[in-house]
C-alpha positions in Angstrom: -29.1 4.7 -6.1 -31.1 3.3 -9.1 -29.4 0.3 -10.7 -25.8 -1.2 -9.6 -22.6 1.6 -9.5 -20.1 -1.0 -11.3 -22.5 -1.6 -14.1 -22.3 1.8 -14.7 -19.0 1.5 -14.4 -18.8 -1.2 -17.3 -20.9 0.8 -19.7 -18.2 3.7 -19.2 -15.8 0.9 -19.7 -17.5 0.1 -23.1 -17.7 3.9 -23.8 -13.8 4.0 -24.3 -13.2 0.3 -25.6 -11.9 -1.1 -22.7 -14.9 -3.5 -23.0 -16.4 -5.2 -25.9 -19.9 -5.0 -27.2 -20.0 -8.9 -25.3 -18.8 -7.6 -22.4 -21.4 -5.4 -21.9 -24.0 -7.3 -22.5 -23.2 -9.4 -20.3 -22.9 -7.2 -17.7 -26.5 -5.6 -18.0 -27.8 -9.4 -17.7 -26.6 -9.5 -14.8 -27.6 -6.2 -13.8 -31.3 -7.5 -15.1 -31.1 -10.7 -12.9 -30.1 -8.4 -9.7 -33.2 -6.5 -10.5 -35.1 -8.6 -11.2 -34.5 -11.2 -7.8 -34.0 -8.4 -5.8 -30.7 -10.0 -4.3 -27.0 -11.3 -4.9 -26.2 -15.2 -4.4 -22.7 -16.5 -3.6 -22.2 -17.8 -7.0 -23.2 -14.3 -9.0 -20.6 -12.3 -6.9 -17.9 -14.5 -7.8 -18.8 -14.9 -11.3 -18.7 -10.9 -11.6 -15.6 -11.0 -9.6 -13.6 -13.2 -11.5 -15.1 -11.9 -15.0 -14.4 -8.0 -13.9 -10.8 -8.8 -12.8 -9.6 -10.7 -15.8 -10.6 -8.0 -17.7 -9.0 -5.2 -16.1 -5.7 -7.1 -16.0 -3.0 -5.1 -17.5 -5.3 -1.4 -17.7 -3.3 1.6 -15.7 -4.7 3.1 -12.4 -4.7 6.5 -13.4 -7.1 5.9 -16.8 -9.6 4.2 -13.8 -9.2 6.8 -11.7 -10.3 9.2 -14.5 -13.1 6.9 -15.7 -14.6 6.8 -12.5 -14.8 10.4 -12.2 -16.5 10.7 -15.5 -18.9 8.1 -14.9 -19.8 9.2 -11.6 -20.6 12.6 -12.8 -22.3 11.6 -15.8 -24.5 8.6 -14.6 -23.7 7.5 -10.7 -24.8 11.0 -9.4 -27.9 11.9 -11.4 -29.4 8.8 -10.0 -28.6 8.9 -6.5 -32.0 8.9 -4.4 -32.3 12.8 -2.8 -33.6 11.8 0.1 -30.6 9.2 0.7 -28.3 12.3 -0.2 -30.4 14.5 2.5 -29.6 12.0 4.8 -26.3 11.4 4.6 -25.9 15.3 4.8 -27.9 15.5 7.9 -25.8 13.1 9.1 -22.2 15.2 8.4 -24.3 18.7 9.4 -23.9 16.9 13.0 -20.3 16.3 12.7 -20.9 12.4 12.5 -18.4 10.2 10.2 -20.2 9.0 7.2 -18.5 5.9 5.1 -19.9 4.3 2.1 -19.3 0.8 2.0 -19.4 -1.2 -0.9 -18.3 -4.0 -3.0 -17.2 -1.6 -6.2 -13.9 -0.9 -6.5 -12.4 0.9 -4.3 -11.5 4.0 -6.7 -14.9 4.3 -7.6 -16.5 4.0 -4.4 -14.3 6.7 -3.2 -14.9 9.3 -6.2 -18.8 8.8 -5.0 -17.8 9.9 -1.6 -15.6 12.5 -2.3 -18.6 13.8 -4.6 -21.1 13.6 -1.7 -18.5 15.0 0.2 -18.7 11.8 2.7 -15.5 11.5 5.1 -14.4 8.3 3.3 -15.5 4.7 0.8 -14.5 1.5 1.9 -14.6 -0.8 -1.2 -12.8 -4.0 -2.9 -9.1 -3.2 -3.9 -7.4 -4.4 -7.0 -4.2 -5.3 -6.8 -1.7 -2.9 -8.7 1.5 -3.6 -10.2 3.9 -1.3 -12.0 0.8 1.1 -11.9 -1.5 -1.7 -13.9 -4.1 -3.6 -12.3 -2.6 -7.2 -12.0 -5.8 -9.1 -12.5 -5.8 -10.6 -8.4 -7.7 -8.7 -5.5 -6.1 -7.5 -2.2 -8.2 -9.3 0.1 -11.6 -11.0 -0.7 -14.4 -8.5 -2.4 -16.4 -6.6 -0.1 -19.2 -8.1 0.5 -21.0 -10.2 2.8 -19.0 -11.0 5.8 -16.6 -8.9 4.5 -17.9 -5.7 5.1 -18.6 -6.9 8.6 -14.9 -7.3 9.1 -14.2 -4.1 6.8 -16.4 -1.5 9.2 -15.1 -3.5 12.2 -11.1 -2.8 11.5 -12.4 0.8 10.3 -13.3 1.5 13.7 -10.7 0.3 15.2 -8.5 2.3 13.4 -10.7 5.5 13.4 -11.1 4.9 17.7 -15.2 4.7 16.8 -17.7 2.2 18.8 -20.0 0.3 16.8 -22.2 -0.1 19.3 -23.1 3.7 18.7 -22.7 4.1 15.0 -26.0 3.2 12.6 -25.7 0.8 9.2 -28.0 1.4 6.8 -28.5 -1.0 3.5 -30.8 -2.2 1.3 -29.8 -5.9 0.6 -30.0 -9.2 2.8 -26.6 -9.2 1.6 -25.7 -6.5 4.2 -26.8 -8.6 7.4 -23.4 -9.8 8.7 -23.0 -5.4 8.6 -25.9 -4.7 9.7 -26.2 -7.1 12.7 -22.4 -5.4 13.7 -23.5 -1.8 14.6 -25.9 -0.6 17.5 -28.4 0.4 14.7 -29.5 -1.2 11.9 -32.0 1.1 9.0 -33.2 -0.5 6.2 -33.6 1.4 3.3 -35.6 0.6 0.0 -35.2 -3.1 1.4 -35.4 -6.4 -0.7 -38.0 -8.9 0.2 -35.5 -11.1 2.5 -34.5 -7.4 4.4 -37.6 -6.4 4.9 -38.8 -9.5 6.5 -35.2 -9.6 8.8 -36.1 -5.6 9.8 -39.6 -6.5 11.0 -38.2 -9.6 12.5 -35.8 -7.1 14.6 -37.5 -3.9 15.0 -35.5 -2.3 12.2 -36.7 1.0 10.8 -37.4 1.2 7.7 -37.3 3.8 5.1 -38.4 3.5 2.1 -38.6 6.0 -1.0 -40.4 4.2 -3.6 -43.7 5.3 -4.5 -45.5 2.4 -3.0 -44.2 -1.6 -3.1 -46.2 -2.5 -6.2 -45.6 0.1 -8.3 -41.6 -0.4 -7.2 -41.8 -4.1 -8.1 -43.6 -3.5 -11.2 -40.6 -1.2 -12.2 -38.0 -3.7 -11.8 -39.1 -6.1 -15.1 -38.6 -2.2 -16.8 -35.6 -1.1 -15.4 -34.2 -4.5 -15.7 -35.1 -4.8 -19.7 -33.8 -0.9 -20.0 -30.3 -2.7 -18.8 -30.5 -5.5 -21.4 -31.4 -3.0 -24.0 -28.6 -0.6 -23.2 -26.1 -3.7 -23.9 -28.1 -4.6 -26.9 -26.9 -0.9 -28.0 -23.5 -1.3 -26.9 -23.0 -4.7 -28.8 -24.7 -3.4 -32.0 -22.6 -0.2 -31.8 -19.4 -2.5 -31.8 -20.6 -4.5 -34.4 -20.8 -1.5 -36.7 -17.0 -0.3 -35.7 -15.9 -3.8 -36.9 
């Protein structure tokens, strides 16, 4: 998709004052910096993690549950790639499992599936007390290594080989996943992917409309993020 699923979910966050104008902005820096180097370092997750978790501390399941329906239906979908959704369908037309994997949380990831009517999401859990969000994570985020381990027990569980299912991902970040199954597809890849696909005989597929006029898009895109936090921190200025 264009642009990162839990920014979108911190601008719906903002939407209903769960998040301050602050909050925001800082969340579409970071969104900026991910488009803009193309790629996640050890130190960014974390940061995100422990910033995303102290502030959900305390908020009920249910009122995520319904904001990630709403902001999946009014920003996640619209910008889900076509041909990405063609494939995945092609995919399911053949009676094939299809999982999306991903380091959102876990109630988002699985309203996307459910939308793209995908057998199932694996994704970072919250932990949940007394129906609140407790502020901790059940396990580590998924990501990295983690989703290695996440579609390796997912397997096991479902009775599936890896050797015979097929990963696809755009990040470097994905490599521990990738390297896992029997194929590996890159899609839209960063710099550090695309060099690792070539490097293995990966396929590649990729939807832009030719590598420079993708990676002049990204300063764009990026700045579009920025601005939209601009917006929301003005806009919560002006309730004060």
């Amino acid at each position: 998709m264009h642009g990162a699923s839990i920014y979108w979910l911190a601008r719906g966050l903002a939407r209903h004052g769960v998040l301050s104008g602050r909050d925001i902005l800082g969340a579409a820096w970071k969104q900026a910096r991910y488009k803009l180097r193309g790629t996640e370092h050890h130190g960014h997750i974390s940061s995100i993690r422990a910033t995303a978790l102290n502030l959900v501390a305390g908020f009920p399941v249910d009122e995520m549950r319904s904001l990630c329906e709403e902001v999946v239906d009014r920003d996640i979908a619209p910008r889900i790639l076509e041909p990405v959704r063609r494939l995945a369908e092609r995919h399911l037309a053949a009676d094939q499992e299809v999982w999306l994997v991903t380091a959102s949380p876990v109630e988002l990831a699985g309203v996307i599936a459910s939308r793209l009517g995908l057998t199932g999401a694996l994704g970072t859990i919250a932990e949940i007390e007394d129906g609140c969000y407790t502020g901790e994570l059940v396990g580590d985020l998924m990501h990295g290594p983690a989703k290695a381990t996440g579609i390796a027990e997912l397997a096991e569980e479902r009775g599936l080989d890896l050797a015979q299912c097929t990963a696809y991902s755009d990040s470097a970040n994905d490599l521990p996943m990738l390297r896992k199954v029997g194929k590996a597809i890159a899609v839209n890849p960063d710099s550090r992917l695309a060099r690792q696909a070539r490097h293995n005989g990966w396929p590649v597929l990729d939807y832009r409309r030719g590598r420079r006029a993708a990676k002049l898009a990204l300063p764009s895109a990026a700045a579009a993020g920025v601005a939209a936090g601009l917006f929301y921190l003005f806009k919560s200025r002006d309730r004060d």
